[in-house]
N, C-alpha and C positions, 0 to 999 in steps of 0.2 A: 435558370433558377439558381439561386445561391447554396453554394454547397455549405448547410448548417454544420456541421461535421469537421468543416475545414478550423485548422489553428495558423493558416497563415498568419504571421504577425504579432503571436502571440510568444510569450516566453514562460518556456515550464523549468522546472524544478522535479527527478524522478529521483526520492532515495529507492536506496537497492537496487540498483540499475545494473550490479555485476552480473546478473544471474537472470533466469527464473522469470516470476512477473514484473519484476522490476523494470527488465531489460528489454522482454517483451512491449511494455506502455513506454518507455523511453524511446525503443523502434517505431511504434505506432503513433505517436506524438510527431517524432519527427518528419515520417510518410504525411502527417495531415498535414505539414507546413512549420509548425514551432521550433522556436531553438531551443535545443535541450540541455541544462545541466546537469548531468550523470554523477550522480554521488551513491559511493559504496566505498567498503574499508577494503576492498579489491581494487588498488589503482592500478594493477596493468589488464583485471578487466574493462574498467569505463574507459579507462586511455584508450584500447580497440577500438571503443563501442561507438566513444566520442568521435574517434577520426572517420569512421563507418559511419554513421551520422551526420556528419557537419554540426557537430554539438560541441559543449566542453564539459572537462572531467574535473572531479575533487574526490579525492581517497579522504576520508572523511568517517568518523565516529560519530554517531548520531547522540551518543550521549555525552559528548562533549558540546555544552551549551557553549562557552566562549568561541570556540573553531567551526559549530551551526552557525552561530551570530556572526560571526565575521567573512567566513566564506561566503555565507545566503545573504550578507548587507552588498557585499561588493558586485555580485551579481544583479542584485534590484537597483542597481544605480541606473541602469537601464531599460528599468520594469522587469516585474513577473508577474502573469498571468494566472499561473496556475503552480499548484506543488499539488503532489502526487505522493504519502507517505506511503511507500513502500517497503521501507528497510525493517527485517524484523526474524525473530530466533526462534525456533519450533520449544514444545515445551520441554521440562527437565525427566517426565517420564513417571516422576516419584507419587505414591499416595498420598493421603492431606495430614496426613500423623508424622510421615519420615519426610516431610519435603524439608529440603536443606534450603534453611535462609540466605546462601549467599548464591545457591540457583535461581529460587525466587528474585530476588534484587536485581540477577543480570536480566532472568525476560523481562520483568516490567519496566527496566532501565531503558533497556532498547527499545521493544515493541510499545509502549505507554508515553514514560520519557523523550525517547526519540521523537514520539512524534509531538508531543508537546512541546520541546524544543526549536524542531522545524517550523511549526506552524508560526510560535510566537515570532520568529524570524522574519517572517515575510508579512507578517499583518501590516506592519506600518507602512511600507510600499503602498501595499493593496487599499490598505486605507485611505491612503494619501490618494490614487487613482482612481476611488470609488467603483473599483472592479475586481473580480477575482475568486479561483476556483479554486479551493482547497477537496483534495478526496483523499479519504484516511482508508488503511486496509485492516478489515476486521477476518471475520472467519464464521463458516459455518459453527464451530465452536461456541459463538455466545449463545445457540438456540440447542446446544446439545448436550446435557449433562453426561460429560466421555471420564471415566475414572482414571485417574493417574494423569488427567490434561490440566489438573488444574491451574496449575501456574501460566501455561499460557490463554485458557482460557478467560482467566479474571482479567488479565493484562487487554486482550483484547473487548472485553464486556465496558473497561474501562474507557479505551478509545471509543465505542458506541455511543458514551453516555459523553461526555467529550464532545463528538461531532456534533450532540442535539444542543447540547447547552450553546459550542460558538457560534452554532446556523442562531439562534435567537442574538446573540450577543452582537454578530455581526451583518445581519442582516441588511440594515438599513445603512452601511456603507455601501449596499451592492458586492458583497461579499458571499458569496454559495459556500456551502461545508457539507458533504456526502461524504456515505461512506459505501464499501462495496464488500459485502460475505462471501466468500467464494467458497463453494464445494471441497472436495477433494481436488488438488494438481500437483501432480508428481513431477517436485523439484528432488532437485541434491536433499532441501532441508527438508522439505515433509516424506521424504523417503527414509529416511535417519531413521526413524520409529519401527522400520520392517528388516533390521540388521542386514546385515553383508552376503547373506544366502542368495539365489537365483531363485529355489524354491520359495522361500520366505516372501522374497520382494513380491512374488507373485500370484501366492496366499494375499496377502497386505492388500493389493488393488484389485482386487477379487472381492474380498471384504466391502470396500466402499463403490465396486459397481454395483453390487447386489443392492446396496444403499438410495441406490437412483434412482425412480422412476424411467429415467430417458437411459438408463444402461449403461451410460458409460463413467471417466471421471471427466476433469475440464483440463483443457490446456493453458498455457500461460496468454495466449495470444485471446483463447474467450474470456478472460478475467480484463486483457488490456484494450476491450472493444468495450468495455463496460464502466472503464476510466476516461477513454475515449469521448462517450455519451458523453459523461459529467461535466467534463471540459471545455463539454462545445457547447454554442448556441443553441443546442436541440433540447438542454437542460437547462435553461433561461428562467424557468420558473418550476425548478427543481430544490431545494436546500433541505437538512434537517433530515435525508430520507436515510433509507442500508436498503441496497439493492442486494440481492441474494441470487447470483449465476450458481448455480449448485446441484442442475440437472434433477430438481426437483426432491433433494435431501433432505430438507425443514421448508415446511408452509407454514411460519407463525402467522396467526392472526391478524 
């Protein structure tokens, strides 16, 4: 039986691959068989990650549309399959009265921007191959009204709305666009928010088991088995969805 699952042959693209879930669906792309491009503004972590892989690296600013366009064209000379936006900044913390405008502009630069950037990048390939997986990283956040999250939750409600519009738009190139809401996972960045205490940090994830139905949070590895799906064959008639791994944290409708 054919392993659907499998990306032999295929070429990904994983921003935020320094870390985290980036780095985690960068490793597990490359275990299915793809070559991987590993982009983060972390070049001597992709540079590891890449020669740990058999992939390649670019230290890379996501909100630099000319340096997306030009690194993501030289790579599609070759095809790309799939892009994976993963790259993205926890929120600024502040209430919706004191949020500073020039924190706001950074998350939606990165976490919105970025991935608007990357995407528009690789369409033309994809187009021109009348194939291809786009999956954008949202958050439990667009289903949870969290006070003081606002700046990153608008930023990511915006990529939600984002994926449905270019699943319609590109459809009929044979082009898929998913997105994936992940639970609670305890990275460098979304640990940021429970300060530098030992107590604290463990207050913090105590908070979001009690949150869970299934008891615990997620790890990076259950978020990069759910990019994994997207990307394969197994989601062939998949597009326009947000898969929510979140251990049962919001059931919207």
């Amino acid at each position: 039986m054919i392993n659907q699952l499998s990306l032999a042959g295929r070429r990904a693209i994983v921003t935020g691959a320094g870390s985290g879930i980036g780095r985690a669906t960068a490793t597990l792309f490359a275990a299915a068989g793809a070559h991987v491009l590993c982009v983060d503004m972390d070049g001597k972590a992709v540079d590891e990650l890449a020669a740990t892989i058999g992939g390649e690296a670019a230290c890379l600013d996501v909100t630099d549309r000319t340096a997306v366009r030009s690194v993501f064209e030289v790579f599609a000379t070759q095809g790309v399959d799939i892009l994976a936006n993963i790259a993205g900044v926890p929120s600024s913390g502040q209430r919706i009265e004191a949020m500073s405008v020039s924190a706001f502009e950074r998350i939606f630069a990165v976490n919105f921007k970025g991935t608007l950037y990357c995407t528009q990048a690789v369409l033309p390939a994809m187009s021109a191959a009348r194939r291809g997986a786009i999956i954008n990283m949202v958050s439990s956040a667009i289903d949870l009204a969290i006070p003081t999250n606002a700046s990153y939750s608008i930023s990511k409600a915006a990529i939600a709305m984002l994926t449905k519009v270019l699943a319609n738009e590109v459809g009929a190139d044979g082009i898929r666009v998913n997105a994936v809401a992940p639970g609670f996972v305890p990275t460098a960045l979304s640990m940021e928010a429970a300060g530098t205490g030992q107590g604290d940090q463990a207050a913090y994830l105590e908070h979001w088991i009690k949150r869970a139905p299934l008891g615990r949070v997620g790890t990076p590895e259950d978020i990069a088995h759910q990019c994994l799906y997207l990307a394969s064959d197994k989601a062939n008639f998949v597009t326009g969805q947000i898969l929510r791994p979140n251990g049962g944290m919001t059931m919207p409708w």
